[in-house]
C-alpha positions as CSV (number, residue, x, y, z in Angstrom):
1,X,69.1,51.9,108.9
2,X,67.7,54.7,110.7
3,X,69.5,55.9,113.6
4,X,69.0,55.1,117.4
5,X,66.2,56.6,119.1
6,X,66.8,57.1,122.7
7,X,64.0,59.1,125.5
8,X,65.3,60.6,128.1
9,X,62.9,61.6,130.9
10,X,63.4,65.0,132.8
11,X,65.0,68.4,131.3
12,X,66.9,69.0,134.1
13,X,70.9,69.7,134.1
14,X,71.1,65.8,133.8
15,X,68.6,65.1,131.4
16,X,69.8,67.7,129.3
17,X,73.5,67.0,129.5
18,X,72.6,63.5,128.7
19,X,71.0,64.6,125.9
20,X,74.0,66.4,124.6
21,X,76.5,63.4,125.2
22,X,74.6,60.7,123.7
23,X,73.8,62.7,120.2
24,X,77.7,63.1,120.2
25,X,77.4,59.3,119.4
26,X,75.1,59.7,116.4
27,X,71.7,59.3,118.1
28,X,68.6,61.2,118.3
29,X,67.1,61.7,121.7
30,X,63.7,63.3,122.6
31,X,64.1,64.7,126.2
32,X,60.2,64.8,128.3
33,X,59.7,67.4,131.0
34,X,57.1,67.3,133.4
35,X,57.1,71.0,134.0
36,X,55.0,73.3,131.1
37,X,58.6,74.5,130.0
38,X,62.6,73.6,130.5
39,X,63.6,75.7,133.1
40,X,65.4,75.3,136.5
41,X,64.2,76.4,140.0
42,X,66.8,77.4,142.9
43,X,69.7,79.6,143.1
44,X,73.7,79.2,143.5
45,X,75.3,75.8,142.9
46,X,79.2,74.9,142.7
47,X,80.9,73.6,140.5
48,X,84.2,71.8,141.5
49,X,86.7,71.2,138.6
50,X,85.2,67.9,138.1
51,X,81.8,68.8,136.9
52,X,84.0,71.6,134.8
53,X,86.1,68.9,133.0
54,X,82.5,67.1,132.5
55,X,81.3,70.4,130.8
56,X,84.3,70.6,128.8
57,X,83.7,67.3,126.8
58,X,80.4,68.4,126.3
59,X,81.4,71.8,125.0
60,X,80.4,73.8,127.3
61,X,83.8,74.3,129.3
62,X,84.6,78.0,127.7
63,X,81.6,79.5,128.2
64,X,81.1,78.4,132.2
65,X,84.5,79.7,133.0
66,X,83.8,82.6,131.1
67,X,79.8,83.1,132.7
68,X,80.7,81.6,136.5
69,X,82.6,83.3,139.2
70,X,85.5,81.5,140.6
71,X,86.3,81.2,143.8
72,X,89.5,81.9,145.8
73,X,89.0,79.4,148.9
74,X,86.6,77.3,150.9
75,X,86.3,79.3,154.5
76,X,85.3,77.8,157.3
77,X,84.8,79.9,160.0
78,X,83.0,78.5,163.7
79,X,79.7,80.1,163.4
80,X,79.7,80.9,167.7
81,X,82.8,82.2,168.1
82,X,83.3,83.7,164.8
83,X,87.2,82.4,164.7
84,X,88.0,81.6,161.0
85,X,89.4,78.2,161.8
86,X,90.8,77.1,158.2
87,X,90.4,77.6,154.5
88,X,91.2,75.1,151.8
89,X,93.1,77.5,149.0
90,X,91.5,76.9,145.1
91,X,93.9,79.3,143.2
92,X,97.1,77.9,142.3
93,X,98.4,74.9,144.0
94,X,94.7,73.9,143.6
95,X,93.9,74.6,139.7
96,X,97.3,73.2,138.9
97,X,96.5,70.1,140.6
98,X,93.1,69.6,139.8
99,X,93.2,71.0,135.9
100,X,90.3,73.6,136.6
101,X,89.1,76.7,138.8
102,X,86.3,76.5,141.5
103,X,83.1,78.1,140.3
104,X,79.8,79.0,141.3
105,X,77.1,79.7,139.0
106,X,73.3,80.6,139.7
107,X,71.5,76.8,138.7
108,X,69.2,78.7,136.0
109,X,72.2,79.7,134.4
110,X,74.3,76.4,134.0
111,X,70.9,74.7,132.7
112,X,70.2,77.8,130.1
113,X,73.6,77.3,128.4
114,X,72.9,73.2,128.7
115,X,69.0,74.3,127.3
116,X,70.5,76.7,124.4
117,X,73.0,73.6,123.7
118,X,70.4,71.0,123.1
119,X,68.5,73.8,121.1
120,X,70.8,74.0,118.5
121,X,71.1,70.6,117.9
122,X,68.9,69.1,115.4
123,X,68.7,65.6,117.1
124,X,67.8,66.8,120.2
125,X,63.6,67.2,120.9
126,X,62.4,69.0,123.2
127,X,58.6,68.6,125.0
128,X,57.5,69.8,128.1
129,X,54.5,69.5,130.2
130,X,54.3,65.6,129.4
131,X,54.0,63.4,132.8
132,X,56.2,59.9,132.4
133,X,54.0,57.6,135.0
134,X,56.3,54.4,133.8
135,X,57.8,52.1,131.0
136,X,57.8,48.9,129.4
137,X,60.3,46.8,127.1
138,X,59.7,44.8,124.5
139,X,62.1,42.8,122.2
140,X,64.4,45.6,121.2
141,X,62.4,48.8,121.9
142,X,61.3,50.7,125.5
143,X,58.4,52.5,125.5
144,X,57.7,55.2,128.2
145,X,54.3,55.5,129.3
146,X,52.4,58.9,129.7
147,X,49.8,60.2,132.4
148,X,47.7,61.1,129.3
149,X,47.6,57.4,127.7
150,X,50.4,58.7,125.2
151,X,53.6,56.2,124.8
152,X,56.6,57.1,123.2
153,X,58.9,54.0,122.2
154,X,62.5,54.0,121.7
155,X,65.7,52.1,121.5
156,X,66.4,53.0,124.8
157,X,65.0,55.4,128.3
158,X,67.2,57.0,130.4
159,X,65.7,58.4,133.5
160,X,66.9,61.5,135.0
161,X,64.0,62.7,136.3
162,X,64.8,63.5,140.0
163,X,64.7,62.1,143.7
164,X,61.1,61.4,143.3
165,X,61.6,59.7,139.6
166,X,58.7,57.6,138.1
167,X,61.6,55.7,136.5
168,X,63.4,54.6,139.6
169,X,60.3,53.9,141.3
170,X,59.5,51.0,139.0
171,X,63.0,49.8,138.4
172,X,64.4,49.8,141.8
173,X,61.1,50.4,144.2
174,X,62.1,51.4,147.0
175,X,59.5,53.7,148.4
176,X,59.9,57.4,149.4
177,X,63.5,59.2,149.8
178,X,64.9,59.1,153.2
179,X,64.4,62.4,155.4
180,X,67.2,63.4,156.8
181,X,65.6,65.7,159.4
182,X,67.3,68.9,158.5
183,X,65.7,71.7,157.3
184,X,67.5,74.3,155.0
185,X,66.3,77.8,154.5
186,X,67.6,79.8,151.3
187,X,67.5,83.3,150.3
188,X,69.3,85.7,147.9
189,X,70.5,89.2,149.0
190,X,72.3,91.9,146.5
191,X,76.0,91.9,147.8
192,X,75.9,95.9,147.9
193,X,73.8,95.3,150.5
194,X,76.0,92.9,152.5
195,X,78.9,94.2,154.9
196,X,82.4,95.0,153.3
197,X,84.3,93.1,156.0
198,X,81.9,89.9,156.0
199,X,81.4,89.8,152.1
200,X,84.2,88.0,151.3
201,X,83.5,87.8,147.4
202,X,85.7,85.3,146.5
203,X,84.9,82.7,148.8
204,X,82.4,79.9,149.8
205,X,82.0,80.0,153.6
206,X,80.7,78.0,156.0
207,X,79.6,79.4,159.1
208,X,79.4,76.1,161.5
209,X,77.2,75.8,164.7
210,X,75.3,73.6,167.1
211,X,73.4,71.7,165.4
212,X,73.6,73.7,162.4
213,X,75.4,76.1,159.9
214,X,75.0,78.1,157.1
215,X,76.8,78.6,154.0
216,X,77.0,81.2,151.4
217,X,78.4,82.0,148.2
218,X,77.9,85.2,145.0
219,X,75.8,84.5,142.4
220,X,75.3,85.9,139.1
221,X,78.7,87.6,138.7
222,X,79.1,88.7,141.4
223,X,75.8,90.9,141.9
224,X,74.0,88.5,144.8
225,X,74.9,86.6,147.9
226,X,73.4,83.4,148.1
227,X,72.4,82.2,151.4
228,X,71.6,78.2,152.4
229,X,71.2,77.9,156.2
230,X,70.8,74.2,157.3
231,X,69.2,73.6,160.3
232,X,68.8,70.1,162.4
233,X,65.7,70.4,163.6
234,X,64.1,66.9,163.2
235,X,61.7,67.8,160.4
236,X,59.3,64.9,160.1
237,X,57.2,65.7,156.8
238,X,59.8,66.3,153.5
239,X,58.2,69.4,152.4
240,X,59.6,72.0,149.7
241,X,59.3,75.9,148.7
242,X,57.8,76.7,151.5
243,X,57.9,80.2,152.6
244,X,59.5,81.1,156.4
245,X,59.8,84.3,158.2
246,X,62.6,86.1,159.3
247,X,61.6,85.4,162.6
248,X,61.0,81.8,161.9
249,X,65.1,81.8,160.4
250,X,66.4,83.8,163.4
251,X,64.7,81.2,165.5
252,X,66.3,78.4,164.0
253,X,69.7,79.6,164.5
254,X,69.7,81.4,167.7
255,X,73.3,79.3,168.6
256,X,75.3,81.1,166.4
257,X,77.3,84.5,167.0
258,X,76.8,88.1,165.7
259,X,78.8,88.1,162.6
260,X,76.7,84.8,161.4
261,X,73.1,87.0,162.3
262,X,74.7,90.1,160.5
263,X,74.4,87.9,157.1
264,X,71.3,86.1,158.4
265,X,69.5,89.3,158.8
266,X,70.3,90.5,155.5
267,X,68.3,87.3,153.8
268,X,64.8,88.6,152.5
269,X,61.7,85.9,151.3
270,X,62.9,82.7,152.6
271,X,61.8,79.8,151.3
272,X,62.4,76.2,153.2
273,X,63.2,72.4,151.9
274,X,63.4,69.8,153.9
275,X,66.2,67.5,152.8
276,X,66.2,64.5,151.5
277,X,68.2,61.7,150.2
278,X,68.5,57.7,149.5
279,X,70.4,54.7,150.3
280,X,73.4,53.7,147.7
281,X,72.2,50.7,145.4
282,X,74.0,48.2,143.4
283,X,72.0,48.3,140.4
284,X,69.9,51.1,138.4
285,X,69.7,49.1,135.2
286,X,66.8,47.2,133.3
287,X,67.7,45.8,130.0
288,X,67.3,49.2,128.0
289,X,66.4,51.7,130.9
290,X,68.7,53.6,133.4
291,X,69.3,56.2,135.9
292,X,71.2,59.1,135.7
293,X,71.9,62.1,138.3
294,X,69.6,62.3,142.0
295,X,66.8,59.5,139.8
296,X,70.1,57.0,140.2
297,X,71.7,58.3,143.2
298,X,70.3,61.2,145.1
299,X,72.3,63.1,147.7
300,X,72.5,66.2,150.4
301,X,74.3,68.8,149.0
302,X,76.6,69.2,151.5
303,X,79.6,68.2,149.4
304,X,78.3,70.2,146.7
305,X,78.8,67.2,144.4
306,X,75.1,66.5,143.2
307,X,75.3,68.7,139.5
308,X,78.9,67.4,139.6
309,X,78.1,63.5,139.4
310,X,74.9,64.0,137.0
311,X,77.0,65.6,134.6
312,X,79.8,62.8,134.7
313,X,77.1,60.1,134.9
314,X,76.3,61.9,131.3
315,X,79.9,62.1,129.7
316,X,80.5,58.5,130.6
317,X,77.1,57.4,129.5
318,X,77.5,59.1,125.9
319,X,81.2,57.7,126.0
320,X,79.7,53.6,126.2
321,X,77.0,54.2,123.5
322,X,79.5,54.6,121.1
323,X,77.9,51.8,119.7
324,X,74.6,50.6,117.5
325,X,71.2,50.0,119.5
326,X,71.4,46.1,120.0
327,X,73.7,47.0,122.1
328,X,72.6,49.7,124.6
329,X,71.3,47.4,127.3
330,X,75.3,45.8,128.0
331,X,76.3,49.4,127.7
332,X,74.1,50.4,130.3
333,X,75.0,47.5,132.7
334,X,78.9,48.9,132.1
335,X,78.2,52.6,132.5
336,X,76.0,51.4,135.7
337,X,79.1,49.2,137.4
338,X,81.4,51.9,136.6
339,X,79.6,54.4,138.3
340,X,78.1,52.8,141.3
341,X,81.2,52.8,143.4
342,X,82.0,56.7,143.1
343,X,78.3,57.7,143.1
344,X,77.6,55.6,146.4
345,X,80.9,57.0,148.3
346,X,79.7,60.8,147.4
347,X,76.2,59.9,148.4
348,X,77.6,58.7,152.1
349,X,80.2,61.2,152.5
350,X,77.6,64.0,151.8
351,X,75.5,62.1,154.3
352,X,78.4,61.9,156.9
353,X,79.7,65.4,156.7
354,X,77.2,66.4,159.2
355,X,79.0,65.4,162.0
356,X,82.1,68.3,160.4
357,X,79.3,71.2,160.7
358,X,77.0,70.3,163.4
359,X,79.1,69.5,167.0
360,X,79.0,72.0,169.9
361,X,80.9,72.3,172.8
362,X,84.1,70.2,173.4
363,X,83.1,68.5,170.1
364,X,83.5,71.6,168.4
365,X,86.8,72.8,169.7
366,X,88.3,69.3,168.7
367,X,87.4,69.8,165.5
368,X,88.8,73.1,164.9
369,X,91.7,72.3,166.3
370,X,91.6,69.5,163.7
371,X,91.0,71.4,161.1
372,X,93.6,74.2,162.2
373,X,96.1,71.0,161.8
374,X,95.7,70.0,158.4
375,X,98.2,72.0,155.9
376,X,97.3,73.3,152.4
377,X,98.3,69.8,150.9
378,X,96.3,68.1,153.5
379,X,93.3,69.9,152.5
380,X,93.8,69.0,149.0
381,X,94.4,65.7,149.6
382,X,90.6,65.3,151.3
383,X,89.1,66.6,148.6
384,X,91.6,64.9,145.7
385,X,89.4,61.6,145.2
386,X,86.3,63.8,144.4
387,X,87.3,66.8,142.4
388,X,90.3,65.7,140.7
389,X,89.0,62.5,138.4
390,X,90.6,62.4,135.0
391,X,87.8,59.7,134.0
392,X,84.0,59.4,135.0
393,X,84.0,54.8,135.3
394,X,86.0,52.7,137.7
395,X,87.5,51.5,134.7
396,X,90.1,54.8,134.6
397,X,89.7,56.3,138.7
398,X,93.1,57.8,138.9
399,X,93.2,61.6,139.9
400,X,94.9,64.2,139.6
401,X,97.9,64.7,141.8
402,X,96.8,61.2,143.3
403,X,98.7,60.9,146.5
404,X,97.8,57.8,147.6
């Protein structure tokens, strides 16, 4: 009997991770890029010690810990005042609870060691520069369909090719993502150039403000500061990459104080994305094709969760197909049940934390003083349900340190 053949569309950090788990089960996968080569655009992206534990079961665990730079505290600081309202501590009480550090990692790193992973594994193939425009099913196979009149017929297809998946659009249909109006602006500055007194290396900070903040993190070691200022200004076209001026950035944040400009002043080449996001759904399954990562439930990244919940949706996924083909489309219907719930409540929480960084005025005091309120357990607690799972399904939810 020859063994499982199972296509997975998009060699991004979830296509690629999905790769890894299900070959852990004894299939082969072939993995179809629609770029001319694997690689991963962008800059900084966290890692909370969920997405870590994820890593770990697919052997990877060592070497982010070992590549990543972890992080001593989430700061939040009010953006027009410049008053450092809280910070949620990540050393000890934290990594005891939750099992693992807080990292950040540039994204081109974390999908190089998942790229150099799948490299080394001989049932893992690799093409690039193929364009998936759908699929089909019939009997026990599904066959993805190719710009170029190609089709390439498996067992199975898993998409994880993106917010704007080809896959999702025939399976679930439901038109373009939803714009959220907010406009983010990133750029990456070496940290010798950045203030002593504002560098804070350690830490992620968030520098909150009328209608908009900014956040920023190192990268790389240690040897950048990456920047991501977000600001609410009721974009109406979802564009991408686009290059901004300094003046253009300075603009868009004129409501927040001097030490926020310091950092903002620093940030050379901007580049702007409009962001966008989609609705929770039930269901992401169709007989032998699924979803995984933003093609199965996209979100903003302002609870830093999106990597995070791709790379779960992965270890649980390779975890069900522990089984022979004929029976990958119940598999899929569990893996999709389990993860709907956790996915959906990440998606709307990341959604509804805009209302934590965007209030002015009165609105703004309250929530410091909130937030001044909360002790170092409180914090932890918040946060428990996300970054402490011990498993990825419904099936096993319980967290670490669970206090409720």
């Amino acid at each position: 009997m020859s063994e499982p053949r199972i296509v997975i569309v998009g060699g991004g950090i979830g296509g690629l991770a999905a790769a890894l788990a299900v070959t852990r089960r004894g299939h082969r996968v072939t993995v179809l890029e629609r770029a001319p080569e694997f690689a991963e655009i962008g800059a900084g992206i966290q890692i909370a010690p969920n997405g870590i534990r994820a890593l770990e079961r697919l052997g990877l665990g060592d070497r982010v810990r070992a590549g990543a730079v972890h992080m001593a505290e989430l700061r939040f600081m009010d953006g027009v005042t410049g008053e450092h309202v809280t910070s949620l501590p990540l050393t000890e009480e934290y990594r005891r609870r939750f099992g693992n550090p807080y990292v950040v990692v540039h994204r081109a790193e974390l999908h190089a060691m998942l790229l150099d992973a799948c490299l080394a594994d001989e049932k893992v193939e690799l093409r690039a520069g193929v364009t998936v425009t759908g699929y089909r099913q019939s009997g026990g196979t599904a066959t993805v369909l190719l710009e170029n009149g190609e089709e390439i017929t498996g067992d199975a297809v898993i998409g994880a090719d993106g917010i704007h998946s080809a896959i999702r659009r025939q399976l679930v249909g439901d038109g373009a993502p939803r714009n959220s109006g907010i406009t983010v602006y990133r750029a990456i500055i070496p940290m010798e150039q950045v203030p002593e007194e504002i560098r804070w290396a350690t830490s992620v900070t968030w520098w909150a403000g009328p209608h908009c903040h900014f956040v920023h993190y190192p990268i790389a070691g240690g040897k950048y500061l990456n920047l991501a200022a977000s600001s609410d200004n009721h974009a109406t076209e979802a564009t991408a990459n686009v290059p901004v001026t300094k003046e253009q950035v300075r603009e868009q944040f004129a409501g927040l104080g001097a030490d926020a400009h310091r950092l903002l002043e620093l940030g050379e080449g901007w580049r702007s994305w409009v962001l966008v996001d989609r609705d929770p759904v039930t269901d992401w399954t169709d007989g032998r094709v699924t979803l995984l990562g933003d093609a199965a439930h996209p979100m903003l990244h302002y609870a830093a969760q999106g990597a995070c919940q791709a790379l779960e949706d992965a270890v649980l996924l390779g975890d069900l197909l522990d089984c022979t083909a004929d029976a990958f489309p119940q598999r899929f219907e569990k893996y999709n049940a389990e993860r709907r719930e956790r996915t959906g409540r990440v998606q709307l929480t990341a959604r509804d934390s805009i209302r934590l960084w965007h209030p002015a005025g009165e609105d703004a005091e309250r929530r410091n003083a909130l937030l001044r309120s909360l002790s170092e357990s409180d914090l932890h607690d918040q946060v428990a349900w996300m970054h402490g799972v011990r498993a990825f399904g419904a099936a096993d939810n319980e967290t670490d340190g669970d206090q409720s």
